[in-house]
C-alpha positions as CSV (number, residue, x, y, z in Angstrom):
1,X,-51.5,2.6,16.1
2,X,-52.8,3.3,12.5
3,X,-52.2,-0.2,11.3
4,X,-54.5,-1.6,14.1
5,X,-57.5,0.4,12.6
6,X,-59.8,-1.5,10.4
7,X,-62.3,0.9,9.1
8,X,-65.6,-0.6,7.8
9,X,-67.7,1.7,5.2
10,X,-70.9,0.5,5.3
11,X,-72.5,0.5,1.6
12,X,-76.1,1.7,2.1
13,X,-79.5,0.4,1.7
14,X,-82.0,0.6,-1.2
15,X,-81.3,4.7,-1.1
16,X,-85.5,5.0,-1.9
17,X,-85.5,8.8,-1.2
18,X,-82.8,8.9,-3.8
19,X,-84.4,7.0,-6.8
20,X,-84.3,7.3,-9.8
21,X,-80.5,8.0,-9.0
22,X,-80.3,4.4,-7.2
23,X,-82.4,2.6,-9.8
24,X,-79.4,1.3,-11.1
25,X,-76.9,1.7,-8.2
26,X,-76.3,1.8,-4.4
27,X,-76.1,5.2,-2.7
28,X,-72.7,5.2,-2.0
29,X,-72.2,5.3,-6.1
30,X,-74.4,7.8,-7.1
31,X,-72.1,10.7,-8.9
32,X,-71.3,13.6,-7.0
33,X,-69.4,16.9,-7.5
34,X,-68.6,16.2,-11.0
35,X,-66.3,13.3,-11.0
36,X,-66.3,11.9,-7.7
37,X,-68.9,8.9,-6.0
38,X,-70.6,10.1,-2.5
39,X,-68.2,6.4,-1.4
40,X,-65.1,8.1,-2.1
41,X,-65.7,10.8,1.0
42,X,-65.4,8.3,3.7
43,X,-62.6,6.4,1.7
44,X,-61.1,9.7,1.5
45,X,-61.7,10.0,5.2
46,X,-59.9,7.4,6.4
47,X,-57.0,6.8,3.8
48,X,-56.1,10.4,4.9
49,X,-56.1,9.2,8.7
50,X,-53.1,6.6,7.4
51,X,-56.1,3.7,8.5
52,X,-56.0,1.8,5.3
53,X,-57.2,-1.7,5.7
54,X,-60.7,-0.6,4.7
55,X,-63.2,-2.9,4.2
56,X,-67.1,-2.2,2.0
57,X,-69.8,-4.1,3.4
58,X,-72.7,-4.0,0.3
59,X,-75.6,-5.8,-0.8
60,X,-78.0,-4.0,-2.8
61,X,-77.8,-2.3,-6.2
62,X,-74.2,-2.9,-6.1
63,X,-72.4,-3.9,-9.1
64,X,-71.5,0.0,-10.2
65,X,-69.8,0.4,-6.7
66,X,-68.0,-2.9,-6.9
67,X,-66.4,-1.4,-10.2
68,X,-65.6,1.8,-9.2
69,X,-63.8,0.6,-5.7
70,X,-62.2,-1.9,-7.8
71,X,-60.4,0.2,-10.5
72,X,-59.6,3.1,-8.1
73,X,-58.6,2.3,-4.6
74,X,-55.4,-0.3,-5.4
75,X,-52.5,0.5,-3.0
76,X,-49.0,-0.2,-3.8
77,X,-46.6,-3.1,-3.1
78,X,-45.3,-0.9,-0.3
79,X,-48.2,0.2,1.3
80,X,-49.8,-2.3,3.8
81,X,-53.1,-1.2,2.8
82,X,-56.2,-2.2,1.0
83,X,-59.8,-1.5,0.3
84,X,-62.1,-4.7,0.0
85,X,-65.5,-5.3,-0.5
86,X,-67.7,-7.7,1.5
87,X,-71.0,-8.4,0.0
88,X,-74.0,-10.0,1.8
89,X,-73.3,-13.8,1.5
90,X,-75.1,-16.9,2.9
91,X,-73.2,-19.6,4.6
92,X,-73.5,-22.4,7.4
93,X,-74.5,-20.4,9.7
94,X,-76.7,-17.4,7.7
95,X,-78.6,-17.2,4.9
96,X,-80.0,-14.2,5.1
97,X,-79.3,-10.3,3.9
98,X,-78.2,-7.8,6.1
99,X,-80.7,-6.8,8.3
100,X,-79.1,-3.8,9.4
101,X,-76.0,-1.6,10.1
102,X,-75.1,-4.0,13.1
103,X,-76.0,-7.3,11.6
104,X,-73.7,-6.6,8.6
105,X,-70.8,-6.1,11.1
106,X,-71.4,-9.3,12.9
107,X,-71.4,-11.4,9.6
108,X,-68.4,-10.6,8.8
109,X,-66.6,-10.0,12.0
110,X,-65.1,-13.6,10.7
111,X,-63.1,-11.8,8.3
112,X,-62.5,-8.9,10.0
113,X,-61.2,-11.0,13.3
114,X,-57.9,-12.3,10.8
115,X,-56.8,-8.9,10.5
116,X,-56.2,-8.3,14.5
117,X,-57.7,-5.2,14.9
118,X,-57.7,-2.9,18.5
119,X,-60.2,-0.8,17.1
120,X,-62.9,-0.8,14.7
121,X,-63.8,2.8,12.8
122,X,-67.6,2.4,11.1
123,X,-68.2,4.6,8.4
124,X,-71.1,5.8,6.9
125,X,-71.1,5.2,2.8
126,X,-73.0,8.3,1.8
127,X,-72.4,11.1,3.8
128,X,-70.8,14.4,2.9
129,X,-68.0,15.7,5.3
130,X,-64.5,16.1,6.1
131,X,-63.1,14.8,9.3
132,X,-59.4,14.0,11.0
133,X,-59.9,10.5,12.2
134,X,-57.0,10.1,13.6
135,X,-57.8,12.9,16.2
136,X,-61.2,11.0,16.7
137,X,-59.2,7.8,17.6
138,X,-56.6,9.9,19.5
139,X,-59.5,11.3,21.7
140,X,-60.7,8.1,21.7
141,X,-58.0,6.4,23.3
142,X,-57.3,9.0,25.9
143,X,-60.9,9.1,26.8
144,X,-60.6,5.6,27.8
145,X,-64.4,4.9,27.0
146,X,-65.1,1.1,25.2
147,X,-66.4,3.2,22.0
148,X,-66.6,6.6,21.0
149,X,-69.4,8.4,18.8
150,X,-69.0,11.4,16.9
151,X,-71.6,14.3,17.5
152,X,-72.5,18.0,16.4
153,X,-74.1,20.8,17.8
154,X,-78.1,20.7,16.3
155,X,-80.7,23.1,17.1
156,X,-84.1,21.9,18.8
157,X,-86.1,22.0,15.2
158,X,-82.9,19.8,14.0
159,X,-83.0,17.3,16.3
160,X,-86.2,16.1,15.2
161,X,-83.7,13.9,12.3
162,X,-81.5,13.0,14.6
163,X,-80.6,10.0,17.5
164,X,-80.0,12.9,20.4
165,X,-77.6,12.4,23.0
166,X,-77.1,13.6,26.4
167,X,-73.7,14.4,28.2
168,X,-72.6,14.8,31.2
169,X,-69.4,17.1,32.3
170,X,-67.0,14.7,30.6
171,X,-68.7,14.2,27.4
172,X,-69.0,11.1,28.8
173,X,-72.8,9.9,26.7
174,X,-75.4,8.9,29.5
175,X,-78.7,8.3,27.7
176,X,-80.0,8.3,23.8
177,X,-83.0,9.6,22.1
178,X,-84.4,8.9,18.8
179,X,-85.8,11.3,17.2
180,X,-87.6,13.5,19.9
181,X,-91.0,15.2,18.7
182,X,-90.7,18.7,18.2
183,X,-93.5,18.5,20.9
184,X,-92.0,16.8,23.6
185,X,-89.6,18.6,26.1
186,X,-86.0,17.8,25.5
187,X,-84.6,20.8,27.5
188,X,-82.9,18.4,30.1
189,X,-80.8,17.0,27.4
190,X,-79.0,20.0,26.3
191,X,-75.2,20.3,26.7
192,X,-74.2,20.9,30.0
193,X,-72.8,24.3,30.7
194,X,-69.8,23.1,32.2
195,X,-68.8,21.1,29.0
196,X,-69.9,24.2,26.2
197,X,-66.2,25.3,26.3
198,X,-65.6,22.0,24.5
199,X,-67.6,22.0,21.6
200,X,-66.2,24.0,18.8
201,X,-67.9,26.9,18.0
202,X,-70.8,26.2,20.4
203,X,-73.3,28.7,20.0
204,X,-76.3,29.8,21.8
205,X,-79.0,27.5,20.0
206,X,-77.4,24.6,19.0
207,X,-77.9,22.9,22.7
208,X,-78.2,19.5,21.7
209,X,-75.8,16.9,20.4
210,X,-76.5,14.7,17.4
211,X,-75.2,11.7,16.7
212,X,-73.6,11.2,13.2
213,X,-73.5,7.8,13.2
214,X,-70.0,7.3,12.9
215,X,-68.3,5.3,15.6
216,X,-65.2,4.2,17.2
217,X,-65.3,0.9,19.2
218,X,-62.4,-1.6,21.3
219,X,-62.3,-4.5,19.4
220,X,-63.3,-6.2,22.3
221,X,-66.3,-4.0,23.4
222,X,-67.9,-4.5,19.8
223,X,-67.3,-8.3,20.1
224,X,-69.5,-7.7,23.1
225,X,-71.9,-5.4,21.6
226,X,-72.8,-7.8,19.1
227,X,-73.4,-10.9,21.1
228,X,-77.0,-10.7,20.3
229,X,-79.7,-10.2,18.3
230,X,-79.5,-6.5,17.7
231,X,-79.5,-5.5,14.3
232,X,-79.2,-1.7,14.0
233,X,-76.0,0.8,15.8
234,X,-78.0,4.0,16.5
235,X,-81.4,2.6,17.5
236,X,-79.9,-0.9,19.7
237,X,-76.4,-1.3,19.8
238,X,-75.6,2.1,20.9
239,X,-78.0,2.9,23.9
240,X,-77.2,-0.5,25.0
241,X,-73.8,0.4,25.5
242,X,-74.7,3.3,26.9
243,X,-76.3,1.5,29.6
244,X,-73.6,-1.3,29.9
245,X,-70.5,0.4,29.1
246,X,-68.2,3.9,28.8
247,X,-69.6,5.8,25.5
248,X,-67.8,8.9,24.9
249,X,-68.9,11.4,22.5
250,X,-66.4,13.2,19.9
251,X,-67.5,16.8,19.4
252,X,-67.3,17.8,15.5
253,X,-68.2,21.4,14.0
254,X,-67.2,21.0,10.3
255,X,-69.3,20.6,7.2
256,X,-71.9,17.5,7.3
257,X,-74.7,16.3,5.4
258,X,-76.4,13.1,5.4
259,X,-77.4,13.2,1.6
260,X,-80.9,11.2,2.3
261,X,-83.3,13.3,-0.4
262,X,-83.1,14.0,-3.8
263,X,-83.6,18.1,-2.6
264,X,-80.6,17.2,-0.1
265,X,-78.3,15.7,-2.9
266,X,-79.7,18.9,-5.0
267,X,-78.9,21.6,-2.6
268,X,-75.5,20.2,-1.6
269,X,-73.7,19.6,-4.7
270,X,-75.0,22.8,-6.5
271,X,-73.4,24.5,-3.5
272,X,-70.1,22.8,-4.2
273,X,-69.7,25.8,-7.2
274,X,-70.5,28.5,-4.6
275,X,-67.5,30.8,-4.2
276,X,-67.1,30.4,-0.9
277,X,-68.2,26.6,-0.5
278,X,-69.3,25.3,2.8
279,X,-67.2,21.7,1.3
280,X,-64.3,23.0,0.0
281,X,-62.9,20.3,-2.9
282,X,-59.7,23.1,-3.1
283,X,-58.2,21.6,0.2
284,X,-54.4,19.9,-0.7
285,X,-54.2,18.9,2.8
286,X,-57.4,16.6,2.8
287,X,-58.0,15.4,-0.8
288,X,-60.8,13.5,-1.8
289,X,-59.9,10.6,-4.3
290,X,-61.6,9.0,-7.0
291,X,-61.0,7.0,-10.2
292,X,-57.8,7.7,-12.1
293,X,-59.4,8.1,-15.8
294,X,-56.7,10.0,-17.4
295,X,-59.3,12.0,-19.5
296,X,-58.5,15.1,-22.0
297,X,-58.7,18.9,-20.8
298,X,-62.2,20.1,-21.2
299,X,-62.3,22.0,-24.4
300,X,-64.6,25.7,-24.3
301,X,-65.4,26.8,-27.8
302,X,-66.4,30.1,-26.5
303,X,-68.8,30.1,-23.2
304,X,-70.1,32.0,-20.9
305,X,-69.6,29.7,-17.0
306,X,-70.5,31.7,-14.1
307,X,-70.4,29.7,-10.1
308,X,-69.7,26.2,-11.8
309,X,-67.3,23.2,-11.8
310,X,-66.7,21.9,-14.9
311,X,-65.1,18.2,-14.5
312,X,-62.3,16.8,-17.1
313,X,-63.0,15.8,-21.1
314,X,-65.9,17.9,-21.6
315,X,-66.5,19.8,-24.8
316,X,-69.0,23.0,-24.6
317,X,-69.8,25.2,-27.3
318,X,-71.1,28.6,-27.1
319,X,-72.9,28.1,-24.2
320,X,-74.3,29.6,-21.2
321,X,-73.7,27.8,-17.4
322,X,-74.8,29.5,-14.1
323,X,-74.6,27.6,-10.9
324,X,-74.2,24.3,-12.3
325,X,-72.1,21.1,-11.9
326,X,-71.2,19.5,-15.0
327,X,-69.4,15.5,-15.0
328,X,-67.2,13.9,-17.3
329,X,-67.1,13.7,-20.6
330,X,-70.1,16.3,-21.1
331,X,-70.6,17.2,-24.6
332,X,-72.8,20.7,-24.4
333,X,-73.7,21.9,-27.6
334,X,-74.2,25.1,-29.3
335,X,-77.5,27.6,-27.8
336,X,-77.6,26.5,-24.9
337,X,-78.1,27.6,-21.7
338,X,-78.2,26.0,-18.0
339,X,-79.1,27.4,-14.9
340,X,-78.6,25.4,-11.6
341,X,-78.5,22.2,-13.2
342,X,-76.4,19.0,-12.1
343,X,-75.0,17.4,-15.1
344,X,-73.6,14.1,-14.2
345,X,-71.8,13.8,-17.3
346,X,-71.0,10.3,-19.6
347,X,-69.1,6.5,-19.5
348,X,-67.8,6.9,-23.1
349,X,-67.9,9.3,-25.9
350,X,-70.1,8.1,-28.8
351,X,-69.0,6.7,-31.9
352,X,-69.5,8.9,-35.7
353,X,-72.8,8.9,-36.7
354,X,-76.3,8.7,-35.2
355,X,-77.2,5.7,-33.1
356,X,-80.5,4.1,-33.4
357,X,-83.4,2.4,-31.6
358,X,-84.5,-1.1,-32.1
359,X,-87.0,0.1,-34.7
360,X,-84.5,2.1,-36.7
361,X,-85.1,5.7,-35.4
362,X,-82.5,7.9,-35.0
363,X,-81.4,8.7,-31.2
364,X,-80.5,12.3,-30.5
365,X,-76.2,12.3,-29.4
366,X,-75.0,11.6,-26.4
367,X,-74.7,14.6,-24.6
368,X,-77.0,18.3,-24.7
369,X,-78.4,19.3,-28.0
370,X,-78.2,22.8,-29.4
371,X,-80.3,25.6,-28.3
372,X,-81.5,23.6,-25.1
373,X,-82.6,25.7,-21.8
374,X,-82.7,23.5,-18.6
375,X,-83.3,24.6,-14.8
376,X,-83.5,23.2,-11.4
377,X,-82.8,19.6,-13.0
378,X,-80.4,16.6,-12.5
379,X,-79.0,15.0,-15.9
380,X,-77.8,11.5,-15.0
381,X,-75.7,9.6,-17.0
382,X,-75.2,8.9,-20.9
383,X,-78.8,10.8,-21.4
384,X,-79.4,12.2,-24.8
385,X,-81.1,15.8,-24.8
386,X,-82.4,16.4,-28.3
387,X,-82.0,19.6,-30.2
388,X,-84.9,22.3,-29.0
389,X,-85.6,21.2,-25.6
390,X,-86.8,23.2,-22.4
391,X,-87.0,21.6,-19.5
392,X,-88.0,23.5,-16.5
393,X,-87.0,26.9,-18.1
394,X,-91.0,28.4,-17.6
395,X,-92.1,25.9,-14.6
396,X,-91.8,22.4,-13.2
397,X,-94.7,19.9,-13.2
398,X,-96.1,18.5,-10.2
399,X,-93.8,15.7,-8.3
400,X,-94.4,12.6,-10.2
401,X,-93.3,9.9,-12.2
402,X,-93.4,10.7,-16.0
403,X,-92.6,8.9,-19.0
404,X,-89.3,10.2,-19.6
405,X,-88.1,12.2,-16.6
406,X,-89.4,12.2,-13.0
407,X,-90.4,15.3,-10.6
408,X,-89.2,15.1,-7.0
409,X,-89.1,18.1,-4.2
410,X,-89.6,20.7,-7.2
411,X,-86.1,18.8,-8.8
412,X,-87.0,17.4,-12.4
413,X,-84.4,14.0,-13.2
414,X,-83.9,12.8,-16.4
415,X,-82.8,9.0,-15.4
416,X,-79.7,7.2,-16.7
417,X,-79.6,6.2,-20.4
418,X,-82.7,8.2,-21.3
419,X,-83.5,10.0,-24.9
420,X,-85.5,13.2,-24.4
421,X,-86.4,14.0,-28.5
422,X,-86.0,17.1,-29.7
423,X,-88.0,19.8,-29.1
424,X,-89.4,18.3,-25.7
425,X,-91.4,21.1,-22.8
426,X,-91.0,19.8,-19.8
């Protein structure tokens, strides 16, 4: 049954509420938990599930993900398996991007019709869980609904986010709301008391079911679905089908977050070093894969780590590190001290001798300088932190866009590729 699974991951929009991490990527392939891309959790997902013909569907900001799906997800000889992307593309008969989660599935329900499948699995790109999808398409099955979509437990001042669905005894889905007013009365939609012994770990509160947008569908009923103009899943296609055919709702209870803000993103990977996390990466059972890059051991020379992950080829020298999350290739010199700071490492180590600007100045090294202090910040990638500098240490400046760094939520970023000189105050 595995083999008639073709799971499509769908690559994200602009990712606004992320920038400056998506100014030079898609959302799916921002950095996360040190090493990893937020892509490689639904991958993950899936490959785990044995549903391997996987394809991407992208279109914006996507180069970076191209490469990264490209040199990681290659599957043996032996394994009838594959991860592909499908960007936006104009032909005969459209010319246009995708207009939405639905509208990218019908363009390329051409290629997908060649592979045969009896069930499609859609995937969100840049969400943060872990889930047995091959229970979700067990239940599916059995349920005997034309699609399936998976739901958790929310309280009322949560369901303001949310698409909000109503059940009925069978957890069979009988009407959708988007995003109901905190104002407006709801009560009638809560789970029914008859179906609460279902839903893992239901307690009193969390009366409502939220739809995750992540969905099982018949092959057939999603050729259906899409025989139209609809361009979006959760605000068309769904209630539609809710109208016109079974919709069955899967109850989930694990760890999920919809990393849509920069605070969001914040929060959740810093809470990756937590000692008990609510997303364990420690779990052999469920891995979560990523590139191969077959980098050296980080090296210590004498620090002080406290609540952190510290990914591979890093080099840190008498340093501090509380609750921090520092990527590959992290060179962290001598001084200095970080404190709830995501560090989302390097793409090479630099080359002997001081690189310069186009006017002949000297760029601080790749990497932290010495006798830094950061707080409450996101380091992106192959930044240069000169000698000297405090960033956030004694107070963060108002959100904004500045000339070197940007303020959002109370989070200060220094983008991709920037050179803070030394002995910066920000």
């Amino acid at each position: 049954m595995a083999n008639d699974v073709l799971t499509v991951v769908m690559g994200g929009g602009k990712g606004t509420r992320l920038y400056p991490l998506t100014a030079e990527r898609s959302k799916p392939a921002v950095p996360f938990g040190g090493k990893y891309r937020l892509v490689d959790i639904p991958l993950s997902n899936s490959i785990n599930a044995n549903f391997k013909e996987i394809y991407v569907l992208t279109q914006f900001n996507s180069a970076s993900l191209h490469l990264h799906i490209n040199s990681t997800y290659i599957f043996d000889s032996f394994t009838k398996g594959f991860v592909e992307i499908l960007a936006a593309e104009q032909t005969f008969t459209h010319s246009g991007w995708y207009e939405g989660t639905a509208d990218a599935v019908r363009k390329n329900l051409v290629h997908f019709r060649t592979r045969k499948p009896s069930h499609y699995m859609i995937l969100s790109g840049d969400q943060l869980y872990r889930m047995d999808l091959a229970e979700f398409h067990r239940q599916h099955i059995e349920s005997g609904a034309d699609a399936s979509v998976a739901v958790l437990p929310v309280t009322r001042e949560e369901a303001v986010d949310f698409g909000i669905l109503t059940v009925d005894e069978q957890l069979r889905i009988t009407n959708f709301t988007e995003k109901p007013a905190l104002e407006r009365d709801i009560s009638a939609m809560k789970i029914p008391a008859a179906a609460r012994d279902a839903v893992p770990n239901y307690s009193e509160g969390r009366d409502f079911m939220a739809s995750m947008g992540i969905y099982v569908f018949n092959a057939d009923a999603l050729e259906r679905a899409l025989d139209n103009s609809y361009t979006d899943f959760g605000h068309e296609v769904i209630p539609m089908m809710i109208e016109q055919m079974e919709v069955n709702a899967f109850l989930f209870d694990g760890f999920w977050e919809d990393i849509g803000t920069i605070e969001n993103f914040y929060e959740t990977s810093i809470s990756l070093a937590d000692i008990q996390p609510a997303f364990n990466l420690f779990d052999e059972d469920h891995p979560i894969y990523t590139h191969r890059r077959d980098l050296p051991p980080t090296k210590f020379n004498s620090a002080t780590i406290s609540r952190s992950l510290v990914a591979d080829g890093c080099i840190i020298t008498d340093s501090t590190i509380d609750r921090s999350v520092v990527g590959i290739r992290k060179v962290i010199r001598s001084g200095t001290q970080l404190d709830g700071v995501i560090c989302m490492g390097a793409d090479y180590y630099e080359e002997p001798g001081p690189e310069r600007t186009d006017d002949g100045k000297a760029l601080p090294s790749v990497g932290i300088g010495k006798n830094c202090r950061i707080r409450h910040a996101i380091i992106d990638k192959n930044t240069r932190i000169g000698d000297d500098c405090s960033i956030g240490w004694d107070g963060v400046p108002p959100d904004g866009d500045y000339d070197r760094y940007f303020v959002r939520e109370g989070i200060i970023i220094v983008p991709k590729n920037t050179a803070i000189p030394a002995g910066t105050v920000i």
